[in-house]
N, C-alpha and C positions, 0 to 999 in steps of 0.2 A: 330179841336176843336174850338167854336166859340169863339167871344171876349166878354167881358164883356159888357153887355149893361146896363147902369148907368139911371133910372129914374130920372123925372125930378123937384121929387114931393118937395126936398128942398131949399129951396132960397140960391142966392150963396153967399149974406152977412153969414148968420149964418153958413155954410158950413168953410168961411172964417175962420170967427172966431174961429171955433171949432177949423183947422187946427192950425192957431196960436198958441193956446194954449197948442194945443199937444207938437207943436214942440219946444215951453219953458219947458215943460216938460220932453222931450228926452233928450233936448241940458242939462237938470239939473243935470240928470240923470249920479249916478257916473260910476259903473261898468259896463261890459259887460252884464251880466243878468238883473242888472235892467235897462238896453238901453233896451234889449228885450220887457220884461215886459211891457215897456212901449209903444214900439211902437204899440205890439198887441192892449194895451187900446183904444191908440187913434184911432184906423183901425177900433176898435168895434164901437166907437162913431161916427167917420166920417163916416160909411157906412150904418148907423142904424142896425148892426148886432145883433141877440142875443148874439154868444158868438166867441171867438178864439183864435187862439194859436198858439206856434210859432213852427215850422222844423227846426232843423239843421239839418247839411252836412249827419251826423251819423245816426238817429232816420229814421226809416222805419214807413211810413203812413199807413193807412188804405188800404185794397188792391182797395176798390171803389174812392178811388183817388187818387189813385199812379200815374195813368198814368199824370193828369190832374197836380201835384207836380212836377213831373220829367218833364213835356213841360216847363212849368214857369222856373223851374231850369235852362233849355236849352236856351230859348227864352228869359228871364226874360221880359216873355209879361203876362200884368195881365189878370184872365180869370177868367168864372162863370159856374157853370153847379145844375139846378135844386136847386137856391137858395144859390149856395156854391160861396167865392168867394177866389182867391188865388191870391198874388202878391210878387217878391220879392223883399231882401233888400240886396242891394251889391255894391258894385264899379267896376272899371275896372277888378280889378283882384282877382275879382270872387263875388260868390253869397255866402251874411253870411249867409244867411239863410233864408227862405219861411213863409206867415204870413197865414194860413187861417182859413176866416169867416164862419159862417154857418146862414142860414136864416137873408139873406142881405136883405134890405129895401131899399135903395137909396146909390148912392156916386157917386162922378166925377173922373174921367180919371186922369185928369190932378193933383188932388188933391193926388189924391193913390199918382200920379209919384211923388210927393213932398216931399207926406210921408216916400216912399221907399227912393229917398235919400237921406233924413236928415236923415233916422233913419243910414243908412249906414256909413254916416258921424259919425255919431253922435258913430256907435259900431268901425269902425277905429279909432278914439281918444282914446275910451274906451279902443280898446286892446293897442294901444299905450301906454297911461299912465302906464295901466298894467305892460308891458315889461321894459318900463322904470322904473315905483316901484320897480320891481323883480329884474333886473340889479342893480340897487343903494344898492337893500339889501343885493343882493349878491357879490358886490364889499365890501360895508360898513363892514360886518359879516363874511365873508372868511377872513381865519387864517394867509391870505397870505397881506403883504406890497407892494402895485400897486400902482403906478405913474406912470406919462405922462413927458417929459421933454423937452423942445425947443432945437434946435440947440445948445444952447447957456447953455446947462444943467439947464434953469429955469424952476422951477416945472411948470406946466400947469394943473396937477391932481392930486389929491393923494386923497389912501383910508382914514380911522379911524386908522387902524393900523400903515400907513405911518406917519399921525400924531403925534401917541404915539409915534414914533418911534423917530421921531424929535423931540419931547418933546414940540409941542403946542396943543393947546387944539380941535382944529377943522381944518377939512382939508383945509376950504379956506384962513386959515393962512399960507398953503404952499408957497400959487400961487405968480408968481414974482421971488420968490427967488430960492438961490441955495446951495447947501448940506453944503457949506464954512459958511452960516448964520446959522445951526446947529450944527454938527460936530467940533469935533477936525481938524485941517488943514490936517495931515497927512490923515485921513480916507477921508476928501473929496477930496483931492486930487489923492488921489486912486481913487474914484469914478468918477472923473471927465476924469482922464485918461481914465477909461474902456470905458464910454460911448464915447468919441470922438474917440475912436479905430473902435466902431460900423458904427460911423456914416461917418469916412474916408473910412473904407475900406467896408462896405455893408456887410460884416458878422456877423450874432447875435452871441451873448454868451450865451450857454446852460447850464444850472445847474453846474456853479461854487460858490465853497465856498468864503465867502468873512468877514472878520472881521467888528462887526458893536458895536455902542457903543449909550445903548439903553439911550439917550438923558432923560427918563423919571424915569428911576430909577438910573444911572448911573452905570451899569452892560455894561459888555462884553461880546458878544455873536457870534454866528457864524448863516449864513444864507445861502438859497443855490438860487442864483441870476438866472435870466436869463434875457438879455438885449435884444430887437428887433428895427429894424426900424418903426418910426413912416412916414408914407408916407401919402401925401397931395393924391384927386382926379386923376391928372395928374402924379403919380410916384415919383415927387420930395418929397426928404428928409429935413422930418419939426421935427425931432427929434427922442428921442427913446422912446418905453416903456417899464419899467421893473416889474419883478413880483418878488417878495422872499419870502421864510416861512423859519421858525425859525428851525436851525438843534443842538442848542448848548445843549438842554435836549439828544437828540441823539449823540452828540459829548463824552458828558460826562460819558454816558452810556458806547461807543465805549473806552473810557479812562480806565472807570472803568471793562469793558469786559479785554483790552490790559493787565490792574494789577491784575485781577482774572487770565487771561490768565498767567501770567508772577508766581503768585504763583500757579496755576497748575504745571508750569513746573517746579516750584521748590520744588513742592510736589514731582512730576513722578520722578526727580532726588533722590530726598529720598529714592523715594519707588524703584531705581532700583538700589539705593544704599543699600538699606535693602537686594532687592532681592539676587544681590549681594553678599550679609554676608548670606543671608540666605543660598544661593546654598554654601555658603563655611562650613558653618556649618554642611549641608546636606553632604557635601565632609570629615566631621571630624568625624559627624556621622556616614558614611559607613565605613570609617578608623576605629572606634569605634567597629563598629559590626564585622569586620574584626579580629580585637583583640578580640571580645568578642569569636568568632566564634574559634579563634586558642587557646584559652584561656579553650572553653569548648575540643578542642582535648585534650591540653596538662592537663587540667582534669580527661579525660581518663584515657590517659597513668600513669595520678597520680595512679590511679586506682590499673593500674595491674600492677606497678613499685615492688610489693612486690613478686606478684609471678612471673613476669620476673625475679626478681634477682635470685632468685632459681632458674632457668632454666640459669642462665650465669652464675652462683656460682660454678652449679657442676662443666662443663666443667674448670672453669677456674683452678677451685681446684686439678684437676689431672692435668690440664697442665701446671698448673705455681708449682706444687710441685714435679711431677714426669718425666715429659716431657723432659727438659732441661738437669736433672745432669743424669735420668736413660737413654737418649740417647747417652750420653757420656760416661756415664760409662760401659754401654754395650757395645758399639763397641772398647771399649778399652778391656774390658775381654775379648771378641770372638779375639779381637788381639793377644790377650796372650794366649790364648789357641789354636789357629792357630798358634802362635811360640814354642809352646808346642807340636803338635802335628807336626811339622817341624823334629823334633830331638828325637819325641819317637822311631824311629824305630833305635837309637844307643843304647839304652835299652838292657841290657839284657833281656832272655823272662821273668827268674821269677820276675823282674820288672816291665816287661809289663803288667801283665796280670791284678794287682790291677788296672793300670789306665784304661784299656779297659773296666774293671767291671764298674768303677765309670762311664765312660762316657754314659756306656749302662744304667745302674742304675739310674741317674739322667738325660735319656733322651738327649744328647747334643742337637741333630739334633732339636729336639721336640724344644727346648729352643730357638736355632738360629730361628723357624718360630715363635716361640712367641711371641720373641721380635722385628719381622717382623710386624705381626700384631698389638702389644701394640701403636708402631711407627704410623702405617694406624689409628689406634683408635683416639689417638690423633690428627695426622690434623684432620682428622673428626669432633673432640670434637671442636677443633678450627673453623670449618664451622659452625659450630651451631652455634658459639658462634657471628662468621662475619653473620651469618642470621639472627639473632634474634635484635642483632645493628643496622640491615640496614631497619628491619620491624619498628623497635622504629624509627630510624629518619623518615622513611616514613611520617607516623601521626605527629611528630613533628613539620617538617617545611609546613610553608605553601603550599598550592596547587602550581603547573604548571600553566602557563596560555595557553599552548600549547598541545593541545589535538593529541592524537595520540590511535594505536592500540593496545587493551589491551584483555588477557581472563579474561572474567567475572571467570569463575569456580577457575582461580587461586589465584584472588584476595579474594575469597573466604576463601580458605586456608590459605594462609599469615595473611588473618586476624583473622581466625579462632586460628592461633599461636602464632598472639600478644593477644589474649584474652581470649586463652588458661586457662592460670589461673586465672581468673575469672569466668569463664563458667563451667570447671572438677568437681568442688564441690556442684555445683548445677542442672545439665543436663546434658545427653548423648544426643551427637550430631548424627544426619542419615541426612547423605546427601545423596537427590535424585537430581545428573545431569542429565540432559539431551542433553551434551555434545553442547551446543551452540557457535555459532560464533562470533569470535571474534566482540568489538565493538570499533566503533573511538569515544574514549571521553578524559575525563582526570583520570587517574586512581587513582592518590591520594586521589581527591574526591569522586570517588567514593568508594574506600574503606573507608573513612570517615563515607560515608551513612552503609555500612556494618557493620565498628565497633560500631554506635550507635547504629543501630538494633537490632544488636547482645547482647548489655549489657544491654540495655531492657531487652531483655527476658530473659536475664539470672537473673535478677532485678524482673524480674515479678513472680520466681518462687520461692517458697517460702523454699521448702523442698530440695524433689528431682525429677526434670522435664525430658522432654523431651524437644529438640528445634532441629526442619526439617528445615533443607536448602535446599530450591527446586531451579530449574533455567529452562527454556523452553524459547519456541522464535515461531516466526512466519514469515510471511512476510514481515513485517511492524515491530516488536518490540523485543528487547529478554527480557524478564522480570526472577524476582528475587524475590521468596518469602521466610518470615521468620518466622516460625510460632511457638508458644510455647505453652505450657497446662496449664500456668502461671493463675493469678488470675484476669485478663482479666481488661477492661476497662469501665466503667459507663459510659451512656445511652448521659448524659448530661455533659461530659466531652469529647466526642467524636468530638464534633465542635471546641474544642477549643487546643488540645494537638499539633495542629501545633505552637500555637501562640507566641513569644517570652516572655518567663520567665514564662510562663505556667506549672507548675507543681504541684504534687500529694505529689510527694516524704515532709519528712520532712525538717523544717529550718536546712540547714545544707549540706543535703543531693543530693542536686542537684539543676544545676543554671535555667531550665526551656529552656536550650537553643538547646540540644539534638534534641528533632524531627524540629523544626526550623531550625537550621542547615541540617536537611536530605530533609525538603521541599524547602528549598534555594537551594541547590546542583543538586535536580531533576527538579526542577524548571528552574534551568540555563541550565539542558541539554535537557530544551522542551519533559521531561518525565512527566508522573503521578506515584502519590503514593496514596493508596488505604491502606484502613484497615477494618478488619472487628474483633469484639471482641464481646464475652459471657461472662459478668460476673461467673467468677467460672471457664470457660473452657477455657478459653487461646483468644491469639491475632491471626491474621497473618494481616502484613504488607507487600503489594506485590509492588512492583518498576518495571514501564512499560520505559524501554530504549528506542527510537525511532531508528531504521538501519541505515537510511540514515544519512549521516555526516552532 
C-alpha cells in the first residue's frame, strides 16, 4: 500500500498556524468525544479535506477501505489511496482510534505526525480525567465509609460518608488526624487497636461488626468493617485501608426478627398447649360417645325390661312358690309312704286290700314320676331364668376389647331372645341360615349391631310384619342380613340415618344414636353395611364381616 504523498501547494507558515490552533483546540477540549470531534476538524482543515470522521476500535469501515483502516491500525503509518487519506491517533499502548479524510487537497507528514500525537495526548488525559471523575463519584456516593490511614492511624483519605460519619463537614477535614480527634476514647481506641493488629501481623480483617457512634447525629450504630493493608510500590506497609456500610437498620430488623421469632414460639407453645387440651377433650369426647354408645344399649334393654320381666316372672313364680317347700314336702311324703308300705304286708288282707285300691286308684307309681319330672321342670325353669340374666348383662356391660371366635347364627338367637318381646307382637320371624362359619370378632358387639337392627324393624312395622334373618358367606366375607316389610325409608333421609342424633322417630322416642352405633362397630371390624329401602315396602340392612382376622 503506498505512502501518502503530501502536495506542496501550501505554505508552511499558514500550515503552521492552522496546526497551532487545532492543537489549543484539542488541548481545550473537555471529554473523550469532543477530543475526537475535534481532532477530525483539524485533520479536515490541515489537509484541505472536504470531509472526515473518526474509527474506533469497535465500528467496522466501509468494506472499500477496510484493508487500507486495519494497515494504519497495524502500522499506525499514515496512507492515501485515490484521494482518501487515513492516519492514527494513539500512544504506546495502542491505537484510540483512526481519523479518515476523503478528497485531500494538500498536508505535510510531519504535521499529521503532530496531530496524531497531541490528539492522543490530549484523548489519554481525557479518559484519565474521566476515570478519575467516576472514581471520586463513586467513592464520594457509595453507601460505604472508605478511608486511607497512615501507620500511625492518621487519616490520609476519607469519603463524604466517612466525613458524616465523623461529624465534619468535608472530607479534607479528615486528613492529619486520628479517630481519638472524633470519637469517644473507648470507640477509638478500639479502632486503633484493630488497625495495628493489621498492620503488625499482615492479616486483613474481613466483614466484622463493629460499634460506631454516628458523630453527626449522635446515634449508635453498627457496621460491617473490613480492614486491609495499605502497601507503598516496593511492598512496604504505609498503612491500612478500610471500607464499612451500615448494618444497624439490619441489626434491628434481626432484633425485631429474634422478638417476632421469640413470640412465635410463644404462640406454637399455646397452640400446642391448646393442641394438647384439645386432644384431651377429643379423649373426653370419645369417653363421652362411649357413654352415649352404652347409654343407647342400656336404652334398649329399657326397652324390652317389660317383657323380659314376663319371661323371668313366670319361671321365677313356680320356682320361688313351689320349687322349695313342694321338693320337700314330696320327698318327705314318698318317705312316709315308703314306711308305710315297709309294714303293709303285717296287715290283715281285709286291710290290705283298701290301701292297695287307693294306691292303684291315685296312681302311686304315676305320682313318684311326676314329681320326678315337676323337680327336671323346675331346674329347667331356673335355666331359663340363668339365660335370659346372662343375655341382659350381655348388652349391658360394655364391649371386650379382645376379640375371639364367635357363631354368627347363635348370636342370632340369643338376641332374637332378648328382643323377643319386643319383636312377638309386631312380626313373625323366618330365619333363613346358611349355616356359616364361625368368625374372629368381638361378639358383644356384634350382637349390639343385631339388637339395633333388629328393633328397627320391629319399630318400622307398624301392624303386623314380617322380619327375615338371613346369613351367607363367601370366600372373603360372611354377611348378615335383616330385612322387614316395615314402612321403609325416604329417598333423602338415606344419606343421613348413619349420622349421630339422626333421627325420624319422635321427641322422646329415640336418641338418634342406633345406626351410628351399628356403623361404628362395622366400621371397627373393617366391615360394610349396606341398605336398601322402598318407601311403603320395607328395609333390608345387610352387614359384610371380612374372614380374615
Amino acid at each position: 500500500m503506498p505512502k501518502l504523498k503530501f502536495t506542496q501547494g501550501n505554505p508552511a507558515a499558514p500550515a503552521f498556524d492552522a496546526l497551532a490552533h487545532g492543537l489549543r483546540r484539542i488541548a481545550a477540549a473537555g471529554g473523550v468525544e469532543t477530543t475526537q470531534q475535534e481532532t477530525v476538524a483539524v485533520a479536515v482543515t490541515l489537509c484541505g479535506a472536504e470531509r472526515g470522521y473518526w474509527l474506533a476500535d469497535a465500528d467496522v469501515a466501509d468494506a472499500s477501505i477496510a484493508d487500507i483502516v486495519e494497515h494504519v491500525r497495524r502500522t499506525r503509518e499514515a496512507v492515501c489511496a485515490d484521494g482518501m487519506a487515513c492516519f492514527a491517533a494513539g500512544d504506546q499502548g495502542g491505537v484510540s482510534g483512526v481519523v479518515v479524510l476523503e478528497c485531500v487537497q494538500a498536508a505535510d507528514p510531519a504535521l499529521i505526525d503532530i496531530l496524531a500525537t497531541a490528539a492522543a495526548a490530549a484523548l489519554t488525559i481525557a479518559a484519565l480525567a474521566f476515570d478519575q471523575t467516576l472514581l471520586r463519584t463513586l467513592v464520594d456516593y457509595i453507601p460505604f465509609r472508605i478511608y486511607a490511614k497512615d501507620r500511625e492511624s492518621r487519616f490520609l483519605f476519607g469519603n463524604n460518608r466517612m466525613a458524616r460519619l465523623a461529624g465534619v463537614e468535608t472530607p479534607p477535614q479528615l486528613i492529619g488526624k486520628t479517630d481519638y480527634d472524633f470519637f469517644p476514647a473507648e470507640l477509638a481506641a478500639k479502632y486503633f487497636a484493630d488497625e495495628k493488629q493489621v498492620m503488625d501481623s499482615g492479616q486483613s480483617l474481613f466483614d466484622y461488626e463493629e460499634l460506631v457512634e454516628d458523630q453527626d447525629t449522635g446515634e449508635l450504630g453498627w457496621t460491617v468493617t473490613t480492614k486491609v493493608l495499605l502497601r507503598a510500590g516496593d511492598g512496604a506497609v504505609n498503612g491500612i485501608v478500610g471500607i464499612g456500610y451500615d448494618v444497624t437498620q439490619r441489626k434491628l430488623m434481626e432484633e425485631r426478627l429474634r422478638e417476632r421469632t421469640q413470640a412465635l414460639e410463644v404462640a406454637n407453645a399455646r397452640l400446642e398447649a391448646e393442641k394438647q387440651h384439645q386432644q384431651i377433650l377429643i379423649r373426653k369426647l370419645s369417653d363421652m360417645q362411649g357413654q352415649l354408645l352404652q347409654s343407647e344399649k342400656m336404652a334398649s334393654i329399657g326397652l324390652l325390661a317389660a317383657g323380659v320381666a314376663h319371661e323371668i316372672n313366670n319361671p321365677l313364680a313356680f320356682i320361688s312358690s313351689n320349687f322349695g317347700a313342694l321338693e320337700r314336702d314330696a320327698r318327705d311324703i314318698l318317705k312316709l309312704i315308703s314306711a308305710f308300705e315297709g309294714v303293709e304286708g303285717l296287715l290283715p288282707g281285709e286291710a290290705r286290700a283298701p290301701v292297695a285300691f287307693m294306691k292303684q286308684d291315685i296312681g302311686l307309681d304315676d305320682i313318684r314320676q311326676d314329681l320326678d319330672a315337676l323337680f327336671v321342670e323346675s331346674r329347667e325353669g331356673l335355666q331359663r331364668v340363668k339365660h335370659i340374666v346372662q343375655n341382659l348383662k350381655d348388652f349391658s356391660r360394655p364391649g371386650g376389647t379382645q376379640k375371639e371366635m364367635a357363631d354368627l347364627e347363635q348370636g342370632l338367637n340369643s338376641t332374637l331372645n332378648v328382643a323377643w318381646n319386643e319383636i312377638k307382637y309386631k312380626a313373625d320371624v323366618v330365619k333363613e341360615y346358611a349355616g356359616v362359619p364361625p368368625l374372629y370378632c368381638l361378639p358383644s358387639q356384634i350382637n349390639q349391631v343385631f339388637l339395633n337392627l333388629l328393633i328397627n324393624a320391629a319399630h318400622a312395622i307398624e301392624d303386623k310384619g314380617t322380619i327375615v334373618v338371613r346369613t351367607g358367606y363367601d370366600d372373603k366375607v360372611v354377611w348378615v342380613e335383616i330385612e322387614d316389610n316395615g314402612c321403609g325409608i325416604a329417598p333423602d333421609h338415606l344419606d343421613h340415618i348413619f349420622e349421630p342424633f339422626f333421627t325420624t322417630k319422635p321427641v322422646g322416642k329415640g336418641t338418634g344414636l342406633g345406626l351410628s352405633i351399628v356403623y361404628g362397630i362395622v366400621q371397627g371390624h373393617h366391615g360394610t353395611i349396606e341398605v336398601r329401602s322402598d318407601v311403603g315396602s320395607g328395609t333390608v340392612f345387610k352387614v359384610a364381616l371380612p374372614r380374615a382376622a
